[in-house]
N, C-alpha and C positions, 0 to 999 in steps of 0.2 A: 217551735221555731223553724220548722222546715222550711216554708216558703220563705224568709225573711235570710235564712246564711245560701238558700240558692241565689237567689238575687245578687248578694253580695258577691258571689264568685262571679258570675256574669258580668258585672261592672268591671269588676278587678280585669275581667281579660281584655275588657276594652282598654282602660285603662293603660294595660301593660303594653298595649299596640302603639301608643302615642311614644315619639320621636320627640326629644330635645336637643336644640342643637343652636350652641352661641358661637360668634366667630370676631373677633375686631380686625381693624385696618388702621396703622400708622400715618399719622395726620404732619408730622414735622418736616422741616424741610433739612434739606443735604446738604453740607458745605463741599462741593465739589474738588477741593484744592488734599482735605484728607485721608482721602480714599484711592488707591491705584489698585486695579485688578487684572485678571486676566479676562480682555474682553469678549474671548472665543468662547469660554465656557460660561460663563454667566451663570453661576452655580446658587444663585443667591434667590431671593423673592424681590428686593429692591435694594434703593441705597439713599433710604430715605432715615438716618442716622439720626436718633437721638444725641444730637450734639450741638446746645447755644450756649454763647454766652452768658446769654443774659439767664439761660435757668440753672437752678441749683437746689440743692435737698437740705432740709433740717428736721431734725425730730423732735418730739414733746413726750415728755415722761407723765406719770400720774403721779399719785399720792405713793409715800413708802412709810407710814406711818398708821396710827390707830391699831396698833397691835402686828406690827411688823416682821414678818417672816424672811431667817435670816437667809440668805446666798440669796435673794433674786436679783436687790438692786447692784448685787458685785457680776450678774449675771447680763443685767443690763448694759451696764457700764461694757464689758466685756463683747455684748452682742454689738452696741455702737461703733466699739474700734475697727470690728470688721466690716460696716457697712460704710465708714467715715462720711456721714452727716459736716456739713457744714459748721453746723453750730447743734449746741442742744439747749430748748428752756423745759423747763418744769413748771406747774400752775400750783406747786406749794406744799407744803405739810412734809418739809425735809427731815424735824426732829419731832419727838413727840412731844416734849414739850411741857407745860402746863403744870409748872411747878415753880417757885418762887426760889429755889437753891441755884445760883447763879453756878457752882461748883458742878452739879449736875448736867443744867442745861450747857458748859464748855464741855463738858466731857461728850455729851452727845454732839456737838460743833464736831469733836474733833472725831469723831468715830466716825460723820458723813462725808469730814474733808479728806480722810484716809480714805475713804470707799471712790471719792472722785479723781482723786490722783491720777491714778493711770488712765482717767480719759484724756484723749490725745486732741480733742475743740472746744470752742467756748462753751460757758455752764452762763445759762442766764437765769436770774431766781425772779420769782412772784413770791409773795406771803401767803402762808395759809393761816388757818385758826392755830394750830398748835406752833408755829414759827414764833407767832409773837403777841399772843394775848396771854397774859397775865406779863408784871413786873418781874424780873430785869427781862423779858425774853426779847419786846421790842429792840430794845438800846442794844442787844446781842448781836438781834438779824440785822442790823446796821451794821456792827462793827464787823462779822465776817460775811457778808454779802457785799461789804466794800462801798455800802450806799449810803447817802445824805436825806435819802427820800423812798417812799416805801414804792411809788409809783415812778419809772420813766419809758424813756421811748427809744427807738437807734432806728437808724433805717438800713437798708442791704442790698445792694440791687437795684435801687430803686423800688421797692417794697418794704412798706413800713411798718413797724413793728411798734405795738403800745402795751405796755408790762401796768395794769390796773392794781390794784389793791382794793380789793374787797374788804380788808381788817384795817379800815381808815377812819377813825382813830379803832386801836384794838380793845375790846372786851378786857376789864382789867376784875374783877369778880362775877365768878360764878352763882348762879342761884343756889341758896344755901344748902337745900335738899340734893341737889344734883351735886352740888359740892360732898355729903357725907354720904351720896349712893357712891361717888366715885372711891371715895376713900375705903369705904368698904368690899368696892370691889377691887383695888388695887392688895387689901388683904388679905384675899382669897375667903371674904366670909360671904361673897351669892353665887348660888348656882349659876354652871354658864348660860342657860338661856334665859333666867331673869338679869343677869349681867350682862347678855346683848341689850335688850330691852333697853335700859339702863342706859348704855354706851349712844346705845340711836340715839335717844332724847335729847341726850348728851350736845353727840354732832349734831342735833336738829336746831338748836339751840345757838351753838357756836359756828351754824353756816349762816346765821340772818347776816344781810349784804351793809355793809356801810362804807358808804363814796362819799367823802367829804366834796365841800363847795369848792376848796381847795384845787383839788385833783380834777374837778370837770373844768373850771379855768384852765387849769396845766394844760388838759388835751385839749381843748377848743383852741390854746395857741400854737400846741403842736398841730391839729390838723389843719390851720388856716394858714401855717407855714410851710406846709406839705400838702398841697392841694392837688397836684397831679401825680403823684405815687400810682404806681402801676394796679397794687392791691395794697390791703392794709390790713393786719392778724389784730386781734386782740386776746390776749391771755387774760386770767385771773381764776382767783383758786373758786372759790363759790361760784354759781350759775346764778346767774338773777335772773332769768330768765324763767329758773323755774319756781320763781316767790311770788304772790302777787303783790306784794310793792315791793320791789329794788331797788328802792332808795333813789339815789340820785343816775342812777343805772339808766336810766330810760332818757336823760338828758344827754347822754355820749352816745345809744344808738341814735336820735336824732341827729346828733350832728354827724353819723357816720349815714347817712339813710343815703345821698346822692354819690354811695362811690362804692365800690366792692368791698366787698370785707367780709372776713371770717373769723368766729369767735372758736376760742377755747377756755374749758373750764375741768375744775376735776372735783374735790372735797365726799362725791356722794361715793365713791370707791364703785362704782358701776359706770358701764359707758350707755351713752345715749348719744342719740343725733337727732336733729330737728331742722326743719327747713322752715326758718320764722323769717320773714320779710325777704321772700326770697332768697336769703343766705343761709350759709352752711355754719349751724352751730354744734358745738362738739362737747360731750363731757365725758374727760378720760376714765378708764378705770384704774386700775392700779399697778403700780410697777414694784412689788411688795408691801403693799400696803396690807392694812387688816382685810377681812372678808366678812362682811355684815348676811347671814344667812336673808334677812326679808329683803336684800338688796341681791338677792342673787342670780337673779336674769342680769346679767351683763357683767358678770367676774370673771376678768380677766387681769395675768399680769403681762402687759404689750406694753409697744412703744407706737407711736403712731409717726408714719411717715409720710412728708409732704413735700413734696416735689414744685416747684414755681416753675409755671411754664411761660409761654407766649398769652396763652389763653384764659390761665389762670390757676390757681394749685390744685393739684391730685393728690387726694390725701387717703394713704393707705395704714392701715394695723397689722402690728408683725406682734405677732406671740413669740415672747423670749425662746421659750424652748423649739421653736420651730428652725431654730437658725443656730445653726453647728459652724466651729472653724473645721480650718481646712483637714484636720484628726478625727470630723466626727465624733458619735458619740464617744466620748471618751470614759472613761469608767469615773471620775470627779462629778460627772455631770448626771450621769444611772439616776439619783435617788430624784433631784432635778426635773428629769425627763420623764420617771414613770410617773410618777406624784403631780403633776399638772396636767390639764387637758393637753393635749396635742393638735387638736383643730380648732379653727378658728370660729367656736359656737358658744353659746352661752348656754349658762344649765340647763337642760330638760330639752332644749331646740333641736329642731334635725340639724344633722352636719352635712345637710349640702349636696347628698348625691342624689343628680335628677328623676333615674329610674328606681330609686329605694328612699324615696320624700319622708315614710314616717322612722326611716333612721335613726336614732338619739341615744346619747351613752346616758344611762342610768347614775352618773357617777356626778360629784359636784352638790348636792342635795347636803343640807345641814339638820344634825337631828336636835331635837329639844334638848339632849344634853350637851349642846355645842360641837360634835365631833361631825369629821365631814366624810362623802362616801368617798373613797376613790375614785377618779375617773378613767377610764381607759380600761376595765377590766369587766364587763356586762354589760350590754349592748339591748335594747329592743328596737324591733323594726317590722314592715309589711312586707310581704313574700319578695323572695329574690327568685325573680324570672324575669328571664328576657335583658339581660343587664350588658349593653353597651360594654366595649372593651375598655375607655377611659373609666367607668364607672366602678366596671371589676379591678382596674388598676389601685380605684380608691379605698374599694372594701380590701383590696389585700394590705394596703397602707394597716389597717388596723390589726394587722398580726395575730389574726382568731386563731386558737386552737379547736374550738367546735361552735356549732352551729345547731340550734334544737328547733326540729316545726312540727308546731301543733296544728297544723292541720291534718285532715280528714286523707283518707286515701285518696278521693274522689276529687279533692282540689291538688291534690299533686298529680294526680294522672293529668287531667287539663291543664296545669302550670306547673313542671316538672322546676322542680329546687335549681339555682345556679350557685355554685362558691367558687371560690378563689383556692387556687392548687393546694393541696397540704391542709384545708379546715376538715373537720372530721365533721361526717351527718348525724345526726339521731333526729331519730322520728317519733314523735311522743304525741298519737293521736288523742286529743284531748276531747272530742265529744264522739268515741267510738261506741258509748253505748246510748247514743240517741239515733234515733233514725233520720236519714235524708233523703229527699228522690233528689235525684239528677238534675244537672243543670239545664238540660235542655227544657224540660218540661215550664224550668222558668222565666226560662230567653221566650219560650210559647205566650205566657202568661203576661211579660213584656210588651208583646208584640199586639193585646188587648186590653189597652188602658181601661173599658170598664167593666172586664174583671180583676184586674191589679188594684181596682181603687176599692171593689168590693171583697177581696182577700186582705190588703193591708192598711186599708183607710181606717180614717176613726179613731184611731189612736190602737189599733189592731198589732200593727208592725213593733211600737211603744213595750207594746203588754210581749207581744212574744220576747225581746231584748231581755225585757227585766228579768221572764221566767229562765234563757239561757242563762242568764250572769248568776241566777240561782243553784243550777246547775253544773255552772263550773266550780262551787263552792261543793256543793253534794255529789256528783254522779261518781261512780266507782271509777272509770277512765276517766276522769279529772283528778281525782285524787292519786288516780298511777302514776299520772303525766306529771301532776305536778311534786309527786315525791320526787320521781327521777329527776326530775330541772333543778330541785334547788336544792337535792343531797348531792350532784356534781357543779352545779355553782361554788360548793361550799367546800371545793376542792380546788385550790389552788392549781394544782397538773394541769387543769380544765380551760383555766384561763387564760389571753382574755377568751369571752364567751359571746353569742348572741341567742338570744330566740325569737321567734315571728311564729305570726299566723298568715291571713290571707291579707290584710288591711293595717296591720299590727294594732288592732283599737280594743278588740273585745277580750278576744284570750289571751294575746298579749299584753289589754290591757288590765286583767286581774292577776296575770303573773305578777307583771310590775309593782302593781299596787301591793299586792300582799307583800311583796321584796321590800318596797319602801317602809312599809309600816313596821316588817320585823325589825329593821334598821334602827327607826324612831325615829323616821323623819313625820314633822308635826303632818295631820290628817290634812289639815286645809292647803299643805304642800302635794299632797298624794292626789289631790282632786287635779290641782292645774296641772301636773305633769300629765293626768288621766285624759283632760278634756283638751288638750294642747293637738292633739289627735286631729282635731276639728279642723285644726291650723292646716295643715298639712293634704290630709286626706280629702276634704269637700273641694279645696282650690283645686287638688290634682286631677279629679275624677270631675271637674267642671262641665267640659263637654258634654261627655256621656250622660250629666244630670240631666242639661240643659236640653238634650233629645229625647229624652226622657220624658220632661216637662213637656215641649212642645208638641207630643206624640199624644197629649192629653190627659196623662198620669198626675195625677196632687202631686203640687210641689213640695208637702209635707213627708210623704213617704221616700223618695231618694236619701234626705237630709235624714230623716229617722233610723233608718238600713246603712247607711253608708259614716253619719257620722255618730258622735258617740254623747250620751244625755245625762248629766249626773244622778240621774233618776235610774240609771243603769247601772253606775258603781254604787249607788244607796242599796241595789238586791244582795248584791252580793255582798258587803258589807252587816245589810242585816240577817242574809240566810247564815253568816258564819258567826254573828253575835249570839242569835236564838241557838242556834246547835252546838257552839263549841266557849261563846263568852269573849273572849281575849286571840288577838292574833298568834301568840305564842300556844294555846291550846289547842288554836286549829291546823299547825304545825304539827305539832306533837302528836293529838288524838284523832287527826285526820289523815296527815301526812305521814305519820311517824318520824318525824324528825324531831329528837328529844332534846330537852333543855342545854343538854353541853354541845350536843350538834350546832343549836340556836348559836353560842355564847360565841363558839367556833366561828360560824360564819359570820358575825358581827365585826370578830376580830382581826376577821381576814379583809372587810369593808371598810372596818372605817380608822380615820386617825385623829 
């Protein structure tokens, strides 16, 4: 694998030369009459004042049901009064519902109405599935949602607002099977991960869309009576959008097609966005709602905020725990804070620092037995060199205590390590008993596309990858490096923690995987967090491919060296099955890391 990790360093340093750099400029105008200054000093940038009339802010909540984890939506509620929103609506699923005991479902009424109390503006409701499918729960969400009708409208501003109901008429029995998998697992009699399963189908089932004829009459005389509205929101708890028949759903985007508008939807407990007909459609994640592990690219528990301008709404997501009163963290809030992500990423995704792209907390991942990893405590990422001062700002954001690189001497002499004041270094060379030449020799080799194409064409570059990933399972400085990593992973002092290599894909990315797997996060999870790499790494190092390419090198080889091929975690995977069986044995009888060591750090991971 010598020619194929010099290469890679070479890239990387170009790479690490590339500058990002965003900037905006304030578009609104000034009302001249509320501003007096000192006009000698003019100490300011402008006086171009976010300040109209006519705009104003509201928020939308998600789901707090399907298995509802308690303090976040008292945390919401709580995070609202300090941002004072206009108004707040929700797109549904306030109770869990879905029991025919009318004594239960008041009691859950009255457990939500005491949660909404101390909000200090309006509460606007949508139906979800669990509000009011099955008997009595309909006739309930009427009587405390104050309505006559599952569907209406208000306007504000001159911006109009239409409250849909998807559960038009509601689902009044369940499919009999789904009905005694549910009852059995409200018994505690299936495992968690066959009782996820279970629970999906569940919701898969109880998100099909139904718009009565009724309700598109409604709003066809609402919009033909509101014809010139500024813009126009629409809520509802299902997405029809993402069914392929939505029922009567595709008659009200018709008659919304000739005027702006923006949809909101929540029910999948993940967010998504999608730009269909031009417009901006939105599907919340969750504001304590359950956490569906195959839904776990976009778990989050936010509020999303949107701002009405001149131009049209700006709509932003605030992650609860990102937003403190004026006490900061206070110690009520500790279990809160450290137990949720902190930034605003989705599992396995990088968190957004430009000059450290392959970035991502390892944390947030659900294992086959239902339990989840923490996030915020183990980190993987590609080399920190050359890191902008706002960028270092953000790695310190993350509170490391140490920092582990497996790279080679020879890549840290050429890209010498950068942290953040107070993280502690360890160096854990992890292919020191393989041999390399130097990098120059393959900037030379670079600079002669046909001998680069007859050194790693062919599927040459391929074969060397898989043989290194073999290596990182067998070489004696593999197994050093990686005892050291995950015997102080596996120490709480330690934490939180990060490790990198050059690119964060190969040796970081068998750290990873083997971490995930001792965890028990399912294999086919292990893969996409593995190859996510791809995401990240080929867009960042785009350029330098691209000169690459044009310099007359196969376009095959950059993409093979730089990004990562599941044909690469299958070596290592299978060199540690043939040699040691079980990820736990190759722990043990490779790493020495023994069984209570394991059980140890499982426990320190997961909850």
């Amino acid at each position: 694998m010598e020619i194929d990790l010099r290469f890679h360093r070479v890239l990387g340093a170009v790479l690490l030369g590339i500058s990002f750099v965003t900037g905006f400029a304030p578009t609104v105008t000034h009302a001249a009459e509320v501003f007096h200054a000192d006009e000698g000093a003019k100490a300011y940038t402008n006086v171009n004042f976010q300040d109209n009339s006519n705009k104003f802010s509201f928020a939308v909540i998600g789901d707090l049901t399907g298995g509802a984890r308690p303090g976040v939506f008292t945390a919401a509620v709580d995070t609202l009064n300090l941002l004072q929103p206009e108004f707040v609506i929700n797109v549904g699923d306030l109770i869990e519902g879905y029991i025919n005991d009318e004594a239960v479902l008041l009691s859950q009424w009255k457990k939500l109405e005491d949660e909404l109390k101390p909000l200090e503006m309006p509460f606007f409701f949508v139906p979800g599935n669990h509000d009011v499918n099955f008997d009595p729960s309909e006739k309930l969400w009427f009587e405390r949602a104050g309505a006559n009708r599952s569907y209406s409208h208000f306007v504000y501003k001159d911006v109009l607002f239409l409250m849909l109901s998807t559960e038009d008429p509601p689902k009044k029995e369940v499919p009999k099977q789904m009905e005694e998998n549910y009852m059995r697992i409200k018994a505690g009699q299936v495992p968690p991960a066959e009782a996820m399963a279970m629970i999906q189908e569940l919701e898969h089932w109880a998100g099909q869309v139904s718009i009565s004829d009724a309700q598109v009459k409604y709003f066809k005389d609402v919009l033909k009576a509101n014809p010139k509205v500024r813009w126009t929101f629409a809520f509802m708890h299902s997405p029809p959008w993402a069914q392929p028949e939505p029922a009567n759903f595709a008659k009200i985007e018709a008659m919304l097609a000739n005027r702006p508008y923006t949809m909101f939807a929540g029910h999948t407990h993940t967010y998504d966005y999608r730009l269909r007909n031009g417009r901006d459609y939105v599907t919340m994640a969750t504001t304590g709602g359950g956490l569906y592990e195959t839904r776990s690219i976009g778990n989050m528990d936010h509020v999303a905020w949107i701002t009405m301008t001149k131009e049209g709404p700006v709509i932003g997501n605030l992650l609860l725990n990102g937003i403190l009163d004026k006490r900061g963290a206070v110690p009520a809030l500790q279990d809160f804070l450290v137990n949720r992500p902190r930034q605003i990423t989705l599992t396995g995704q990088s968190l957004g620092i430009a000059s450290v792209p392959n970035l991502r907390d390892l944390g947030g991942y659900t294992t086959s037995d239902g339990r989840i990893i923490v996030s915020g405590r183990v980190y993987r990422s590609n080399q920190l060199s050359r890191i902008p001062l706002r960028d270092m700002e953000m790695m310190a954001a993350l509170r490391l205590e140490r920092a582990y690189d497996l790279r080679t001497a020879e890549e840290r002499k050429y890209h010498p390590g950068e942290l953040p004041r107070g993280v502690n270094y360890v160096w854990l060379d992890v292919l020191a008993d393989s041999p390399q030449a130097g990098p120059a020799q393959l900037e030379k080799l670079m600079k002669d596309p046909q001998e680069a194409n007859a050194v790693l064409g062919g599927g040459k570059a391929e074969a060397g990858f898989e043989q290194s990933y073999r290596e990182f399972v067998s070489l004696p400085s593999a197994q050093a490096a990686y005892r050291t990593l995950f015997l102080e992973l596996g120490d709480n002092e330690q934490l939180p923690a990060l490790f990198h290599c050059t690119t964060g894909k190969d040796r970081t990315g068998w750290a990873a995987a083997a971490f995930l797997t001792l965890m028990g996060v399912p294999r086919d999870k292990v893969y996409e967090d593995y190859l996510r790499s791809n995401d990240y790494i080929l867009t960042a190092y785009k350029k330098p491919i691209d000169d690459f390419i044009a310099a007359g090198i196969d376009p095959e080889i950059p993409a093979a060296i730089l990004g990562v091929k599941k044909a690469y975690l299958d070596a290592a995977f299978d060199e540690m099955q043939k040699k040691y069986g079980t990820i736990e044995k190759y722990f043990s009888e490779a790493l020495g890391i023994d069984a209570a060591q394991q059980m140890a750090m499982r426990d320190l991971y997961l909850r």
